[in-house]
C-alpha positions in Angstrom: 10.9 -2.9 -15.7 10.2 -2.9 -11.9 7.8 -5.6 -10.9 6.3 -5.5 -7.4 5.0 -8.5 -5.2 2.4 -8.1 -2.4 2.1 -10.7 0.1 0.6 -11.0 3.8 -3.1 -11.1 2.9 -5.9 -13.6 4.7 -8.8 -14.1 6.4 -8.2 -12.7 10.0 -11.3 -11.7 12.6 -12.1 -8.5 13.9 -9.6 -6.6 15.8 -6.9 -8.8 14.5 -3.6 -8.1 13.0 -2.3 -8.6 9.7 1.5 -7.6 8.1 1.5 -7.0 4.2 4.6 -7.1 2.3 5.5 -5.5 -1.0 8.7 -6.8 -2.6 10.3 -5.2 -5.4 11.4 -8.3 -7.2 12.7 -6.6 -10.9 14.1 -3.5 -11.6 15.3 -0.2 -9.9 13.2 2.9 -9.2 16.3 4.8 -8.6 16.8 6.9 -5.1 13.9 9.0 -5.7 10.5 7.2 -5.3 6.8 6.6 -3.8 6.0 3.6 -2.9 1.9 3.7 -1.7 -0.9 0.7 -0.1 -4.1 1.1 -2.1 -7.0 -1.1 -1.5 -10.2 -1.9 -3.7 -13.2 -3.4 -3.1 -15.1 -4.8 -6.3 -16.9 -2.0 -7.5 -15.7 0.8 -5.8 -12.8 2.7 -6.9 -9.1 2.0 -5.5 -8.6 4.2 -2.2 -4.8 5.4 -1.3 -4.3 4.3 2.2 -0.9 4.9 2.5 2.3 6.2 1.1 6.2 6.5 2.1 9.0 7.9 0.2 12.4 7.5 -0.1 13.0 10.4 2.7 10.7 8.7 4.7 8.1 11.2 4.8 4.6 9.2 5.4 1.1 10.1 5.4 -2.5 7.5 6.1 -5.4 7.7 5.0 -8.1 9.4 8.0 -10.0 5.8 7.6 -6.8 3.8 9.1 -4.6 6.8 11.2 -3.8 4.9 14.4 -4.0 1.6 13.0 -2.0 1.0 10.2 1.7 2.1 10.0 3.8 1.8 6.9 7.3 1.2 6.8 10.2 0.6 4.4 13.2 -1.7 3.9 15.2 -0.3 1.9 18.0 -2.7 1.9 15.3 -5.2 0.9 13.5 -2.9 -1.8 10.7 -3.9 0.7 7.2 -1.8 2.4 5.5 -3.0 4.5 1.9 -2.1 6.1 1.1 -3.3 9.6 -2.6 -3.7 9.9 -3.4 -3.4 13.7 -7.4 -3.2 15.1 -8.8 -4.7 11.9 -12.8 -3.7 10.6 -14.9 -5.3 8.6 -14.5 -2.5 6.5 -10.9 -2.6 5.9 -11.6 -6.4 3.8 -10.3 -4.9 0.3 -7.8 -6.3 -2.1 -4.7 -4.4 -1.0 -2.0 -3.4 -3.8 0.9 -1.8 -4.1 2.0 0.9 -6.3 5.0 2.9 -6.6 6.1 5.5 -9.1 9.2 8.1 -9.4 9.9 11.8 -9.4 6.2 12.8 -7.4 5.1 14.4 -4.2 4.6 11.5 -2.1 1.5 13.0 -0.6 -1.7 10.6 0.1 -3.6 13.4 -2.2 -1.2 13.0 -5.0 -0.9 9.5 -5.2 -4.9 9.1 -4.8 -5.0 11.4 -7.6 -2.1 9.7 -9.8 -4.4 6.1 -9.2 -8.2 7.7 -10.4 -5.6 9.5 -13.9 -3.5 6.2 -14.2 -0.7 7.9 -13.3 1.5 5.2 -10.6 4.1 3.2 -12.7 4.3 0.3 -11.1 1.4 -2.1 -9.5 1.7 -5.3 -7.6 -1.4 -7.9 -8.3 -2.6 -7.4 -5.5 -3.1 -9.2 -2.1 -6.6 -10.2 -0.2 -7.2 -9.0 3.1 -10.9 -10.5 4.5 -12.1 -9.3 7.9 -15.0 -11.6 9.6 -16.8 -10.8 12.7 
């Protein structure tokens, strides 16, 4: 079973940087595999922000183009989401989710969160923006 661990969160002001971590820490998702940031603020529904694949292909969310860039590790089984220019709207519990054998597009993995559709989640790591 492949367990992933998000780190990085905290209580940073505006325009500040943060670096989130997403360890896989059990389990293999084989060579083929999305990994994806979400974030969710309580109420709303979760929101893809970003997603990488195994081939590297990446796409962001509109909301954080320009400011956020994902990356991968993958001798470390490791993502990563560098959180540059911070808003008070980005202050979301961020998560990370990853799942096998899918079009790592934002649209599909958005899609594969509403139907409960990612295999794997992390539990999640709080990112707090103050002005």
């Amino acid at each position: 079973q492949v367990q992933l661990e998000e780190s990085g969160g905290g209580s940073v002001q505006s325009g500040g940087s943060l670096r989130l971590s997403c360890v896989v820490t059990s389990g293999s998702m084989g060579s083929h595999y999305c990994m994806a940031w979400f974030r969710q603020v309580l109420g709303q529904q979760r929101e893809a922000v970003a997603a990488i694949d195994d081939g590297e292909m990446i796409s962001y969310a509109d909301s954080v183009k320009g400011r956020f860039t994902v990356s991968q590790d993958k001798a470390k089984v490791s993502m990563y989401l560098q959180m540059n220019s911070l808003k008070l709207e980005d202050t979301a519990m961020y998560y990370c989710a990853a799942a096998t054998g899918i079009f790592c597009s934002l649209t599909t993995v958005q899609a594969l969160a509403v139907g409960g559709g990612m295999d794997y989640w992390g539990k999640g790591t709080q990112v707090t923006i103050s002005s």
